[in-house]
N, CA, C and O atoms as CSV, one atom per row, in Angstrom:
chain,resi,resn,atom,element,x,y,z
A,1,UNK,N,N,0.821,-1.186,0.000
A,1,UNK,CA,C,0.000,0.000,0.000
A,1,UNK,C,C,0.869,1.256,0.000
A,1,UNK,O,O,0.645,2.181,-0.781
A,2,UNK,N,N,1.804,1.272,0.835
A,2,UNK,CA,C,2.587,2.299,0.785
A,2,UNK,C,C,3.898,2.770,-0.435
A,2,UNK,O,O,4.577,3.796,-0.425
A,3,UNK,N,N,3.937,1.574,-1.465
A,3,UNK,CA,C,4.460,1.604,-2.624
A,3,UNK,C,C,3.292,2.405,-3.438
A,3,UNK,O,O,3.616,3.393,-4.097
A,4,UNK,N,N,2.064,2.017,-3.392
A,4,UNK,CA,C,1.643,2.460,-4.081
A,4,UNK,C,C,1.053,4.020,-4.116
A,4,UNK,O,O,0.520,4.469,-5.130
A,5,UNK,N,N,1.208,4.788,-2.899
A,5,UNK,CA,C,0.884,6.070,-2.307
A,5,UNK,C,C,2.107,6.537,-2.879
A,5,UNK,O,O,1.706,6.456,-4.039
A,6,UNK,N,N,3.301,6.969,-3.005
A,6,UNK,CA,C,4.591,7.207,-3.466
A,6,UNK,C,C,4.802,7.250,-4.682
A,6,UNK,O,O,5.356,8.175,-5.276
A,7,UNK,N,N,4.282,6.030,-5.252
A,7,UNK,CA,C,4.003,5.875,-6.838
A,7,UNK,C,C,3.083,7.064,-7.016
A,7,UNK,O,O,3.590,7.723,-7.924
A,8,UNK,N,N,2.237,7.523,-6.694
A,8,UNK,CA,C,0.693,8.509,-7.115
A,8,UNK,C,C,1.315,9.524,-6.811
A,8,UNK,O,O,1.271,10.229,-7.820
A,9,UNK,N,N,2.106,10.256,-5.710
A,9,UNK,CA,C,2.577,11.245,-5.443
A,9,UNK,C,C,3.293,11.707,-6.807
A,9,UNK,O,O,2.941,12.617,-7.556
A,10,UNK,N,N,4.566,10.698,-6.949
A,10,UNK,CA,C,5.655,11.068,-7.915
A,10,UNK,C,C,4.623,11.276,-9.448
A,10,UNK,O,O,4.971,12.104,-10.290
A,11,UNK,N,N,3.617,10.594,-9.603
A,11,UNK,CA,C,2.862,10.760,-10.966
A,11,UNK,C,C,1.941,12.384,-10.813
A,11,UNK,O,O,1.613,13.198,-11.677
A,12,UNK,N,N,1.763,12.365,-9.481
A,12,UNK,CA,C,1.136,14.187,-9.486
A,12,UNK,C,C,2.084,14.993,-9.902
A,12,UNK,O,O,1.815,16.074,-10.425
A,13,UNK,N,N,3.158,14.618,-9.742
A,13,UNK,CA,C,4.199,15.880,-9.416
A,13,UNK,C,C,5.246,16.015,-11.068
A,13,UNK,O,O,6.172,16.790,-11.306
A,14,UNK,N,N,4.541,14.781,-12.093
A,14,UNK,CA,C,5.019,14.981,-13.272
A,14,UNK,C,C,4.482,16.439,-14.253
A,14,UNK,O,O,3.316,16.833,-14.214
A,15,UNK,N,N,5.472,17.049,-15.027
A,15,UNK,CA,C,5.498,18.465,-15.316
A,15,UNK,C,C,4.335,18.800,-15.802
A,15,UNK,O,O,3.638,19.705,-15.344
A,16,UNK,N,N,3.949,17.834,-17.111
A,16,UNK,CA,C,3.431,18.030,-18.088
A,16,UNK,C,C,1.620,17.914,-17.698
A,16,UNK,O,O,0.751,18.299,-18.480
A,17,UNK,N,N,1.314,17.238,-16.188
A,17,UNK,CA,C,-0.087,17.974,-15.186
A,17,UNK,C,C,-0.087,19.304,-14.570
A,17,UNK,O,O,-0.895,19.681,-13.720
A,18,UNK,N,N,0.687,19.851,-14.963
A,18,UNK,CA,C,1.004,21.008,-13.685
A,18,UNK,C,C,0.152,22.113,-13.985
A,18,UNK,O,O,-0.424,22.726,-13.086
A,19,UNK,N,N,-0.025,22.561,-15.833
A,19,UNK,CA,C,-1.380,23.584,-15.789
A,19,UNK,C,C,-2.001,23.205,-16.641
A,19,UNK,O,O,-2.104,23.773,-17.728
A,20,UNK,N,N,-2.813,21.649,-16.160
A,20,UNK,CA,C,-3.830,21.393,-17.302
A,20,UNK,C,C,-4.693,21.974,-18.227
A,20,UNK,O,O,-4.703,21.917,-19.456
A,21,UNK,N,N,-5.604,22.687,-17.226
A,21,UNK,CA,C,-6.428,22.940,-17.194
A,21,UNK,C,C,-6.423,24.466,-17.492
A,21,UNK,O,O,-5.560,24.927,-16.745
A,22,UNK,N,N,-7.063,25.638,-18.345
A,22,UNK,CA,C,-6.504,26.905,-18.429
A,22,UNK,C,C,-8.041,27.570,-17.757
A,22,UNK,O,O,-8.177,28.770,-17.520
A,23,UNK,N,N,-9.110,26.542,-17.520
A,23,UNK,CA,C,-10.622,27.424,-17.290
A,23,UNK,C,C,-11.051,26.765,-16.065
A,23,UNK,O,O,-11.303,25.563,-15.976
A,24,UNK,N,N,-11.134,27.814,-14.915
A,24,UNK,CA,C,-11.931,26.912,-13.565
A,24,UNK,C,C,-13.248,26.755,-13.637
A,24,UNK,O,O,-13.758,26.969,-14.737
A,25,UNK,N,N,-14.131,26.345,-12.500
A,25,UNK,CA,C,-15.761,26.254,-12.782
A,25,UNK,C,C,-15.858,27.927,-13.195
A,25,UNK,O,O,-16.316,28.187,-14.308
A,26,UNK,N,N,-15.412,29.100,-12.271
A,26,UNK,CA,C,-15.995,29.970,-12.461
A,26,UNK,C,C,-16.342,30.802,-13.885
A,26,UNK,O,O,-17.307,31.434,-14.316
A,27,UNK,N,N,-14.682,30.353,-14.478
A,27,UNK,CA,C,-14.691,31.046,-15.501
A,27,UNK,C,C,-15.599,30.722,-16.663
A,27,UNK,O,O,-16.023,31.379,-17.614
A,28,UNK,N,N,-15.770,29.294,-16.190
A,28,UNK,CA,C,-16.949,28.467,-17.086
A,28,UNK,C,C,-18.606,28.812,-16.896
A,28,UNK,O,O,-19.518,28.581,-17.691
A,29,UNK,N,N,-18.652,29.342,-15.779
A,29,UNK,CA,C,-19.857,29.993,-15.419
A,29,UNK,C,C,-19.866,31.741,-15.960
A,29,UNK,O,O,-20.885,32.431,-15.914
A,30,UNK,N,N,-18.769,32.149,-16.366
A,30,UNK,CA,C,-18.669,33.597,-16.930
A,30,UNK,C,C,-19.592,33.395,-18.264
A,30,UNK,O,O,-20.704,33.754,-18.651
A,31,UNK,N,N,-18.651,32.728,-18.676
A,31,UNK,CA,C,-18.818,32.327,-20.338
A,31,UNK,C,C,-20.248,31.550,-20.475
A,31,UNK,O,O,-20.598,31.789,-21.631
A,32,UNK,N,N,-21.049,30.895,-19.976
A,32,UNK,CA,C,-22.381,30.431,-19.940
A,32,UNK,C,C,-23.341,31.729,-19.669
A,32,UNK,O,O,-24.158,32.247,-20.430
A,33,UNK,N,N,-23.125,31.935,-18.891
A,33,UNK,CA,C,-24.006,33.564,-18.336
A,33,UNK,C,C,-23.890,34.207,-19.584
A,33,UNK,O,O,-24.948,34.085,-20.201
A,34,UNK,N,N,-22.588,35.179,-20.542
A,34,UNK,CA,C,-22.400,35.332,-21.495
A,34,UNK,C,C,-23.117,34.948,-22.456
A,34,UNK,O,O,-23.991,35.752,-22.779
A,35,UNK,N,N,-23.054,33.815,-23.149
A,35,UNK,CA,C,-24.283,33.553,-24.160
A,35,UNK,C,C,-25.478,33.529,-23.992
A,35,UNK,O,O,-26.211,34.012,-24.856
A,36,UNK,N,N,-26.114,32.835,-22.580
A,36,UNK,CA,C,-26.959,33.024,-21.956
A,36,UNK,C,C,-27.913,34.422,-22.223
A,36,UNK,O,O,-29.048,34.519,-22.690
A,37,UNK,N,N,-27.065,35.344,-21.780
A,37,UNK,CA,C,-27.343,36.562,-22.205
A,37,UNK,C,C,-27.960,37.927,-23.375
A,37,UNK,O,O,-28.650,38.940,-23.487
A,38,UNK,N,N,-26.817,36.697,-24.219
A,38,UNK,CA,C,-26.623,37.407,-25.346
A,38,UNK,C,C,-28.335,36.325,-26.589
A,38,UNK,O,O,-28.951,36.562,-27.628
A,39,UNK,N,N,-28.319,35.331,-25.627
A,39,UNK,CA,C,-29.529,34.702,-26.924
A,39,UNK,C,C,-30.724,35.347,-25.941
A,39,UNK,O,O,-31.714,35.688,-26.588
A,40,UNK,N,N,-30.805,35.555,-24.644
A,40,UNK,CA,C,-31.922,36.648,-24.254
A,40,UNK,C,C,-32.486,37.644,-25.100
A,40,UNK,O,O,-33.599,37.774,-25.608
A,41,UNK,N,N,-31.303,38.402,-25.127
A,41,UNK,CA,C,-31.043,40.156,-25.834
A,41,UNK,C,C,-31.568,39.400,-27.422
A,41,UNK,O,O,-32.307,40.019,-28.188
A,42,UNK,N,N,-31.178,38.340,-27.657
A,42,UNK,CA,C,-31.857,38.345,-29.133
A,42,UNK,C,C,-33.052,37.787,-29.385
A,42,UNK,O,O,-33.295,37.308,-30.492
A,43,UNK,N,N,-33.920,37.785,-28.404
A,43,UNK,CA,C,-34.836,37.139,-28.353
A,43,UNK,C,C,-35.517,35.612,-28.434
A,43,UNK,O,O,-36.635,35.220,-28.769
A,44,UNK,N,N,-34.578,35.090,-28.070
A,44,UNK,CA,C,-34.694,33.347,-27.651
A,44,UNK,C,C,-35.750,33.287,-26.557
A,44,UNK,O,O,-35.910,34.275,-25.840
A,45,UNK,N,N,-36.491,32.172,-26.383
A,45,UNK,CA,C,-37.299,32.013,-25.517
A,45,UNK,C,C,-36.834,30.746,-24.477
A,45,UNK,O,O,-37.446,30.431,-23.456
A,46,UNK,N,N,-35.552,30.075,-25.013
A,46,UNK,CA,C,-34.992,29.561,-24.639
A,46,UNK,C,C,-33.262,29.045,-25.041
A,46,UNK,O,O,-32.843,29.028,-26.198
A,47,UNK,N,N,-32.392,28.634,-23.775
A,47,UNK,CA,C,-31.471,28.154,-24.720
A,47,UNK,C,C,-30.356,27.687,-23.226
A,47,UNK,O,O,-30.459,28.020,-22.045
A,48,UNK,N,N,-29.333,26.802,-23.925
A,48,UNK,CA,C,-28.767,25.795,-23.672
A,48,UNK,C,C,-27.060,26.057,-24.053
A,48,UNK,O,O,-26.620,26.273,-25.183
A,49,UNK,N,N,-26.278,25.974,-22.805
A,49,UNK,CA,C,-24.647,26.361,-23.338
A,49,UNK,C,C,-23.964,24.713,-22.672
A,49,UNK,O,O,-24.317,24.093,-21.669
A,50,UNK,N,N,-22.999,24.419,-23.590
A,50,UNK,CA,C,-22.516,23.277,-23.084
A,50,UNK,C,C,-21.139,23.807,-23.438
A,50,UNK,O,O,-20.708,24.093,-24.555
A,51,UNK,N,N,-20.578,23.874,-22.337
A,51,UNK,CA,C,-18.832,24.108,-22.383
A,51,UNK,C,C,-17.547,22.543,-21.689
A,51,UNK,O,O,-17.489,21.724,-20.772
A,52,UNK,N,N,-16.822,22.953,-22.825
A,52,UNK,CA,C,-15.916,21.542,-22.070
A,52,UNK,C,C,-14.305,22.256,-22.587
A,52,UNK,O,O,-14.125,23.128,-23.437
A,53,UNK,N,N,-13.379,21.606,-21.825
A,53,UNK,CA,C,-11.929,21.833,-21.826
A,53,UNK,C,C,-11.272,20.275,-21.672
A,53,UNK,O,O,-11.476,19.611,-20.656
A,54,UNK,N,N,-10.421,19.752,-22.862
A,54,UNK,CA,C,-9.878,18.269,-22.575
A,54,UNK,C,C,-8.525,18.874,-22.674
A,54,UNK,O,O,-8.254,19.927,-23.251
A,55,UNK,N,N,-7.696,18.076,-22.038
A,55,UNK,CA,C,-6.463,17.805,-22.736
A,55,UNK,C,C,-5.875,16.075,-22.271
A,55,UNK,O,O,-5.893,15.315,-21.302
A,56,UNK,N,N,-5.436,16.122,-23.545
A,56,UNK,CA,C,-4.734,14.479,-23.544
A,56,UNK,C,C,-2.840,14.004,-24.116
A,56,UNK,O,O,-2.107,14.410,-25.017
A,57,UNK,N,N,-2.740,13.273,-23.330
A,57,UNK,CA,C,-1.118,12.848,-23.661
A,57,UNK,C,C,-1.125,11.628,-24.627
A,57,UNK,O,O,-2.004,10.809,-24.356
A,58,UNK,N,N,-0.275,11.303,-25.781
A,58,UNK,CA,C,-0.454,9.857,-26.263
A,58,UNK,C,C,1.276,9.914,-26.450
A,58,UNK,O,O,1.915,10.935,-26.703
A,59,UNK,N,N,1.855,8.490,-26.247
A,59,UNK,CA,C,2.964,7.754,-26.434
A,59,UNK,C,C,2.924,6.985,-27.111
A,59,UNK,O,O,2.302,5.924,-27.058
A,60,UNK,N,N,3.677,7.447,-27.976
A,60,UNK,CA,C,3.918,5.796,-28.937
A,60,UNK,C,C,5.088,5.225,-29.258
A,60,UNK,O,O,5.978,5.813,-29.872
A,61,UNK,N,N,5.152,3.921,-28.815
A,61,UNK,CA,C,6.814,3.139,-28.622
A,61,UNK,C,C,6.605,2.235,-29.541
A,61,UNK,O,O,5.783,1.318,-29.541
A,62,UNK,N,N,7.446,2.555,-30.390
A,62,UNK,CA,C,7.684,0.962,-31.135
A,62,UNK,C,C,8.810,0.183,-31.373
A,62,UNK,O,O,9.564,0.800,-32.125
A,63,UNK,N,N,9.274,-0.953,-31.045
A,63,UNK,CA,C,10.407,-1.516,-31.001
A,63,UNK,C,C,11.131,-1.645,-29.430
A,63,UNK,O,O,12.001,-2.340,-28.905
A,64,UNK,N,N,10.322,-0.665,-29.078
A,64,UNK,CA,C,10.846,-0.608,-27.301
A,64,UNK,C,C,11.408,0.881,-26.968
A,64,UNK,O,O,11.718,1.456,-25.924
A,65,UNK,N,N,11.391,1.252,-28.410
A,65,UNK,CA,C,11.779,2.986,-28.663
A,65,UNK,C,C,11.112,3.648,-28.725
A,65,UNK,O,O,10.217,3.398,-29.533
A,66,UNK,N,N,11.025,4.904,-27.988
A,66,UNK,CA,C,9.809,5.961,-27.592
A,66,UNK,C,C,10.344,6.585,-29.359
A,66,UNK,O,O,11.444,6.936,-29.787
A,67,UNK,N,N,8.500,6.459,-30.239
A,67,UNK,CA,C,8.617,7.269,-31.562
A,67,UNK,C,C,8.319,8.293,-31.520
A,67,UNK,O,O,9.220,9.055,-31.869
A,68,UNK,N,N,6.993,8.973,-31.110
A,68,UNK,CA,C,6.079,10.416,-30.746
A,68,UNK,C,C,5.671,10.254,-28.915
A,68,UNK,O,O,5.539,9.365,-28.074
A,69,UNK,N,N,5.578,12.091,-29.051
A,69,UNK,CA,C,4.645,11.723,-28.079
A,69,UNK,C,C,3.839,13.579,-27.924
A,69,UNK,O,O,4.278,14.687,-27.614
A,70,UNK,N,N,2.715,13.112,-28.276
A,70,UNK,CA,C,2.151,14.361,-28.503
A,70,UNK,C,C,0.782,14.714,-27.298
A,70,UNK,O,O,0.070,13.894,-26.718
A,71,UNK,N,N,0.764,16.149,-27.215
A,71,UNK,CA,C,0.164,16.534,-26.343
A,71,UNK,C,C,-1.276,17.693,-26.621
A,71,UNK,O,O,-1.016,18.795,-27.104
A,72,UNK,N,N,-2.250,17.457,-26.394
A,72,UNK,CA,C,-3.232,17.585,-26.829
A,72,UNK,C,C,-4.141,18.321,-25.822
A,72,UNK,O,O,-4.318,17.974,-24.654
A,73,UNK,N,N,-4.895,19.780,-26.670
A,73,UNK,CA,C,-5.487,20.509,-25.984
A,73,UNK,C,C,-6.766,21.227,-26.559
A,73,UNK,O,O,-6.642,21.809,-27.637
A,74,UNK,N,N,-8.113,21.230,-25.854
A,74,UNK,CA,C,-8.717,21.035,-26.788
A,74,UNK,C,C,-10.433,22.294,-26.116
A,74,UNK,O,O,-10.799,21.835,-25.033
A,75,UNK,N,N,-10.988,23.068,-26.373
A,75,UNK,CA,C,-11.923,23.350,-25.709
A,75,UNK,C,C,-13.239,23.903,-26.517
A,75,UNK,O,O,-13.034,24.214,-27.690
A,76,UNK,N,N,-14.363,24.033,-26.086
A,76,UNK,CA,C,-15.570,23.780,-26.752
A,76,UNK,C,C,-16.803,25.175,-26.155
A,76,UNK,O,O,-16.966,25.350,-24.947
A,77,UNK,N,N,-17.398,25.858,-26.990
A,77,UNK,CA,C,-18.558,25.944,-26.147
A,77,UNK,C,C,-19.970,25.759,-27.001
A,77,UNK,O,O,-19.827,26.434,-28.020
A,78,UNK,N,N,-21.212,25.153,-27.004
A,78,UNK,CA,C,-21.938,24.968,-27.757
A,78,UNK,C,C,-22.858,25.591,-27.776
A,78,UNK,O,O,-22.390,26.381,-26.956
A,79,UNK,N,N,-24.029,26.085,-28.020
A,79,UNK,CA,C,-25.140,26.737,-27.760
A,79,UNK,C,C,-26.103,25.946,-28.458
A,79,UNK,O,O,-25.724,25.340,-29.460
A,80,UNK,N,N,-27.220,25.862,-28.105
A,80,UNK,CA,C,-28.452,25.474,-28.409
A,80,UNK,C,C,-29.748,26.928,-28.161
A,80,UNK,O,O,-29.695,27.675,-27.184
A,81,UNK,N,N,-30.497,27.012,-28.946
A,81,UNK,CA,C,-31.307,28.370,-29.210
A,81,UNK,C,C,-32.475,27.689,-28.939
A,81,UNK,O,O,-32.563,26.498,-29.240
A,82,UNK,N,N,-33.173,28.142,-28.535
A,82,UNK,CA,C,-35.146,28.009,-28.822
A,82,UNK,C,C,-35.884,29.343,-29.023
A,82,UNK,O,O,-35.582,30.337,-28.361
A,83,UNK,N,N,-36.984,29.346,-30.068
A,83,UNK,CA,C,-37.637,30.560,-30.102
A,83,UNK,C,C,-38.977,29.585,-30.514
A,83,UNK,O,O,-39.373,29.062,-31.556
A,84,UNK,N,N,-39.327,29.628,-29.463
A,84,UNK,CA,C,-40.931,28.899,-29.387
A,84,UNK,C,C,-40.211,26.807,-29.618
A,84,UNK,O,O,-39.546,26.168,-28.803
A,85,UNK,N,N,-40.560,26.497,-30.560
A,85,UNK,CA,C,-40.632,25.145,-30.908
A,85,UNK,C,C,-39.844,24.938,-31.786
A,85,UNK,O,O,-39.795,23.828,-32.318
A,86,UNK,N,N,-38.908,26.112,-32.215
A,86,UNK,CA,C,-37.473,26.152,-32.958
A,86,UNK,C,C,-36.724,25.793,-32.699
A,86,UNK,O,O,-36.770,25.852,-31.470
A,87,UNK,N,N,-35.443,25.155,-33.106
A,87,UNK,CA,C,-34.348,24.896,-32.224
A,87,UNK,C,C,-33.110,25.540,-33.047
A,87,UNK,O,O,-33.651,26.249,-33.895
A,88,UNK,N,N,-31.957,25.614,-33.173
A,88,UNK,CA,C,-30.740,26.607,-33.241
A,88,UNK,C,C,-29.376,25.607,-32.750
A,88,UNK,O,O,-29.711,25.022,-31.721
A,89,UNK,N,N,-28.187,25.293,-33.094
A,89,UNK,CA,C,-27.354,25.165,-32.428
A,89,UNK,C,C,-26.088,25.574,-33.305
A,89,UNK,O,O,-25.977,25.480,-34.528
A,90,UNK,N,N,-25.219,26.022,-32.438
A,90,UNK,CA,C,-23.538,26.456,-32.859
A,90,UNK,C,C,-22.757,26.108,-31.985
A,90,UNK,O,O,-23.055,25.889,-30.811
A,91,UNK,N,N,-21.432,26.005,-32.595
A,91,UNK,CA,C,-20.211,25.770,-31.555
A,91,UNK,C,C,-19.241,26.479,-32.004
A,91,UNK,O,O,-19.159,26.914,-33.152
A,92,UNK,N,N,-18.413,26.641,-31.074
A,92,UNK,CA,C,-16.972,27.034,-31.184
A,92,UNK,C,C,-15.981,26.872,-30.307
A,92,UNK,O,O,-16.182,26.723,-29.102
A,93,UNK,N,N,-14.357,26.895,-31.077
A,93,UNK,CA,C,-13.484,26.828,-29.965
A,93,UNK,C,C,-12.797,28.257,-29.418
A,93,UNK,O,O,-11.959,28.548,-28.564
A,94,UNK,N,N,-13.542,28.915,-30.295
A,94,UNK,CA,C,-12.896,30.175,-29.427
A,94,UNK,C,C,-13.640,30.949,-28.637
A,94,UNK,O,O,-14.633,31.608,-28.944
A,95,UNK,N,N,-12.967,30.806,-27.324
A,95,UNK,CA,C,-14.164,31.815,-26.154
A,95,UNK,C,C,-13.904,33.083,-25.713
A,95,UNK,O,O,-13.925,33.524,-24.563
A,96,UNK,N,N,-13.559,33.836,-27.163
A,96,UNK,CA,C,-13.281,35.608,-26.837
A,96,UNK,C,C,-14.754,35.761,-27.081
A,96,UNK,O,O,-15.461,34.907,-27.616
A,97,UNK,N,N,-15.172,36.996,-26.615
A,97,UNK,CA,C,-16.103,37.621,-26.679
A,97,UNK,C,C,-16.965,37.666,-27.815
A,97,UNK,O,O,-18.107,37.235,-27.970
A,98,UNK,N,N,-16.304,38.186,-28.466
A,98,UNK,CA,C,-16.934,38.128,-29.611
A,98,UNK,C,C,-17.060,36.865,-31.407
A,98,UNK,O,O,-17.437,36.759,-32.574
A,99,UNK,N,N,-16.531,36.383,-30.494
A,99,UNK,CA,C,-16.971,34.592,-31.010
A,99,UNK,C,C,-18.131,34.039,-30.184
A,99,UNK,O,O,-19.089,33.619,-30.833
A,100,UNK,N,N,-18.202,33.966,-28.670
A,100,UNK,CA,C,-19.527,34.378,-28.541
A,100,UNK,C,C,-20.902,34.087,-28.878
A,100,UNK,O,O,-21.846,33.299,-28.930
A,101,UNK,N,N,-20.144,35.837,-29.175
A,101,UNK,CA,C,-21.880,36.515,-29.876
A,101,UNK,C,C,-22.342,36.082,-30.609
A,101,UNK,O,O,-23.517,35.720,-30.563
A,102,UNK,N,N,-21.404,35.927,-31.795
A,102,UNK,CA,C,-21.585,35.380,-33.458
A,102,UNK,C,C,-22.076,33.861,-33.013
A,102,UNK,O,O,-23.267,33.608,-33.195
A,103,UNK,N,N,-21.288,32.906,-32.479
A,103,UNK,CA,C,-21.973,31.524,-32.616
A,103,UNK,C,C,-23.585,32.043,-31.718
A,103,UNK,O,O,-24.592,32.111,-32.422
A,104,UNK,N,N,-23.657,32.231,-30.864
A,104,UNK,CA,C,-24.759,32.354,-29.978
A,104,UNK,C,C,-26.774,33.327,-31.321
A,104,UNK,O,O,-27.984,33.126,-31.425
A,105,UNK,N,N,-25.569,34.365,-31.970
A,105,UNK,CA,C,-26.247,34.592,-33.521
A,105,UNK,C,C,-26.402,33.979,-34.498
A,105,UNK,O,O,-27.268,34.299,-35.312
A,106,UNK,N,N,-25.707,33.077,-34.645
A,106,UNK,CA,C,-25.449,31.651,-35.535
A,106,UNK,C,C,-27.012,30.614,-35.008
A,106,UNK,O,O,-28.097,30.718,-35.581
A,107,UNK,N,N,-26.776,29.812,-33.995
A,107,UNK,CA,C,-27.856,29.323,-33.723
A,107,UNK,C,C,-29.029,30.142,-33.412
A,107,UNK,O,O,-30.072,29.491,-33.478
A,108,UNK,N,N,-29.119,30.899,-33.215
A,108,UNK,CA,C,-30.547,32.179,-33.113
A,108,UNK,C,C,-30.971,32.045,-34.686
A,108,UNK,O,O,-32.122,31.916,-35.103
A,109,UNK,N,N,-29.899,32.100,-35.380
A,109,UNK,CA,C,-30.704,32.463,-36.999
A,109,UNK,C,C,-30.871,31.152,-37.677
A,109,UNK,O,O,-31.633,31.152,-38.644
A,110,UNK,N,N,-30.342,30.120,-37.371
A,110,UNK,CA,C,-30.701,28.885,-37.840
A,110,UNK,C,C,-31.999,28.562,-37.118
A,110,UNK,O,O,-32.975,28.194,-37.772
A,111,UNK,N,N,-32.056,28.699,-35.644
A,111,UNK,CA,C,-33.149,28.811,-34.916
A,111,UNK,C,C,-34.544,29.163,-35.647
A,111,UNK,O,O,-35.546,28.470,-35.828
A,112,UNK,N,N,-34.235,30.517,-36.008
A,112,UNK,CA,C,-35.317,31.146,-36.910
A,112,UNK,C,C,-35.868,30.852,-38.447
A,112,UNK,O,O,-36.779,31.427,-39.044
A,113,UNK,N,N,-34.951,29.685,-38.924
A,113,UNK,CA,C,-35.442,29.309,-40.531
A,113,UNK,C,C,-35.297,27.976,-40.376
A,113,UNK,O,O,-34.674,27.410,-41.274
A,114,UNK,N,N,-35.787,27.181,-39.296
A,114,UNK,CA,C,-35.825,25.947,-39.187
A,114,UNK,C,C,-37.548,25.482,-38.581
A,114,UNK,O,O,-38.218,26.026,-37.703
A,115,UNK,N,N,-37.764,24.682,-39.163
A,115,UNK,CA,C,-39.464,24.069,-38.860
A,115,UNK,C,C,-39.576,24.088,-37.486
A,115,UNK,O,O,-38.594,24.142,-36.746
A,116,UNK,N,N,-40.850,24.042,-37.059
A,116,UNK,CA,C,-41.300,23.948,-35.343
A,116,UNK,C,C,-40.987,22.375,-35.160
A,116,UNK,O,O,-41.448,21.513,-35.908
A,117,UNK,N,N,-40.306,22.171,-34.277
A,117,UNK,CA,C,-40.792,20.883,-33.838
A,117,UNK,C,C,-41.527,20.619,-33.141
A,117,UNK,O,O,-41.493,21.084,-32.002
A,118,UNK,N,N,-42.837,19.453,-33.692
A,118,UNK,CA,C,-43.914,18.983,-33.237
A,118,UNK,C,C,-43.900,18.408,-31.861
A,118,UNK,O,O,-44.756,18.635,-31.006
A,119,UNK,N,N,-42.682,17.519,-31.701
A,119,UNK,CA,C,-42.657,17.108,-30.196
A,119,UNK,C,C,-42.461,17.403,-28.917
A,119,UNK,O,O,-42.615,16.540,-28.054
């Protein structure tokens, strides 16, 4: 047991975990409020933000020889629109401001030239 507590330590303390992550909950709650907002102001009657941040490591050995090893970073925010029985959706990976707006206007206007759904 105590091999294996030592082992987990030394794997926290490898470099390449150290700033995974570049968005906390809060900032993720900025950026939801944000579109949130912004499909209000455009008159949505409803709508839906799905935000995510990955990052991933891959190794690849062949022969017993380390070949690549690449590091991977990756983040999302989606919107979903409603204006009555309409629906709307956009994404993007960029979460400046004014990317945003535009995706959050993106699904608003697809929103608006798309059939009611019946269900």
């Amino acid at each position: 047991m105590q091999a294996m507590r030592s082992s987990s330590k030394a794997y926290d303390k490898r470099p390449w975990r150290a700033n995974m992550f570049q968005y906390d909950h809060s900032s993720f709650s900025e950026l939801a409020e944000d579109a949130l907002r912004i499909a209000k102001k455009l008159g949505a009657s409803d709508c839906a933000v799905d935000l995510s941040e990955s990052t991933g490591l891959t190794v690849n050995v062949r022969m017993r020889r380390l070949e690549t090893v690449e590091q991977t970073r990756d983040k999302s925010l989606g919107v979903t629109v409603y204006i009555g029985q309409r629906k709307g959706h956009a994404s993007t990976g960029d979460f400046a401001q004014v990317a945003i707006e535009h995706t959050v206007k993106a699904a608003f206007d697809i929103a608006r030239y798309t059939g009611e759904d019946e269900s």
